[in-house]
C-alpha positions, 0 to 999 in steps of 0.5 A: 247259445249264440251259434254261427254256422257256415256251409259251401260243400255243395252248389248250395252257399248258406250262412246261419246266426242263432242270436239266443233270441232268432235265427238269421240266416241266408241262402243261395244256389250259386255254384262256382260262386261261394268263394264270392259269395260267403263273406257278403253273406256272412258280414250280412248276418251279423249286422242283421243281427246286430252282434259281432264276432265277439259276441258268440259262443261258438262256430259250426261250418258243413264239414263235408261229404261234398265238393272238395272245393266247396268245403275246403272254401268253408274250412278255410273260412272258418279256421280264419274265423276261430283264429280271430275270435278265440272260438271254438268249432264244431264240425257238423256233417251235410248229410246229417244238416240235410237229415235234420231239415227234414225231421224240423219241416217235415216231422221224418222219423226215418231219413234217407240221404243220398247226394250225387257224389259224381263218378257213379256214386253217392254221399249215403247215410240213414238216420232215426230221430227220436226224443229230439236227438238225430241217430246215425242207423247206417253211417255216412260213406261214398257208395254206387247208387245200387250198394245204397238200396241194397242197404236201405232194404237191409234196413227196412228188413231189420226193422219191421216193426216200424214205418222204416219204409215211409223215410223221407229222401233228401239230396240230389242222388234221388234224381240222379240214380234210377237205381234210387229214384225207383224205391219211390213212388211217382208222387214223392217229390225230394224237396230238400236236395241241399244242406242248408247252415240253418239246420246245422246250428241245432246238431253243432250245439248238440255237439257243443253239449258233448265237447266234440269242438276244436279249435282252429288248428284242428278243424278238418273236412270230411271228405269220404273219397280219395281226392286223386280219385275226383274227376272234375267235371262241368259245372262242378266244384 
């Protein structure tokens, strides 16, 4: 299935294409930047690949939890995209995106998001990968730090009979929360903080396979917060 995925949510800006045959992909760290950056990168992609929008089966963008700015620029972009093609489009979660990379590179079993939502908070999710696919143990919200770990202690509890406790951490809240940070041990490095499109292409075929897309005028971001309750603050989106 030939799959093009689009993500902004985060100070992250990244565009992927599965051609049927490869995977081409870019990917930045550019925040403020991605309403700048996000059609060169696109436009990059497809010729790179050597396709058109013509040519795809289908369009998948991170639908969110993440800066309100970041996926309101991809869910634009990519209702825009679906309206010219005719495509349909699946929305893939940034926590799960994130979860996903962490099962490809790292062979995780059991997957811990937590990215800094700001305020004191979280973007918080866990999830188990078995037999190929991505489970969602305690489903994605917005939560302090402190409500988190008791969560995943929770978790561990229930499920003592297996390595629950050796789960791989992913996102930016690990660092930003001494609450978090402490539930790991001094040398496990969180090495994927941001949701990269790549990781996005495998769940939006998933969802493909299920019939959970939309067409454009029903593609809408995820936010998990209240957005009268968001303080801007430096640097962020």
């Amino acid at each position: 299935m030939k799959i093009l995925a689009i993500d902004t949510a985060t100070e992250a800006c990244s565009v992927a294409l599965n051609t049927g045959d490869a995977v081409v992909s870019r990917f930045e760290i550019c925040p403020q930047q991605h309403s700048q950056r996000l059609l060169p990168m696109l436009d990059e992609v497809l010729k790179d690949a050597g396709l058109v929008l013509a040519d795809l089966d289908l369009l998948a963008f991170g639908r969110g939890p993440g800066s309100f700015t970041g996926v309101r620029i991809a869910t634009g972009m990519i209702q825009g995209l679906s309206l010219g093609s005719g495509l349909k489009v699946a929305g893939v979660s940034t926590l799960a995106a994130m979860a996903q990379q962490a099962v490809i590179s790292k062979q995780a079993t059991w997957v811990v998001c937590a990215t800094d939502a700001r305020m004191g908070e979280v973007y918080f999710a866990m999830y188990k990968s078995g037999n190929g696919l991505l489970s969602e143990v305690i489903a994605e919200q917005v939560c302090p730090p402190e409500a988190a770990v008791e969560l995943i202690n929770e978790a561990i509890a229930a499920n003592q009979g297996e390595a629950i406790g050796e789960f791989e951490p992913v996102g930016t809240g690990w660092q930003a929360y001494p609450a978090l940070k402490a539930l790991l041990s001094e040398d496990h490095e969180v090495s994927i903080e941001f949701p990269d499109a790549v990781y996005m292409l495998p769940l939006a075929e998933q969802l493909a396979n299920k019939g959970d897309v939309q067409v454009a005028s029903e593609v809408k971001p995820v936010y998990l917060r209240d957005k009268v309750t968001w303080k801007k603050l430096p640097g962020r989106e």
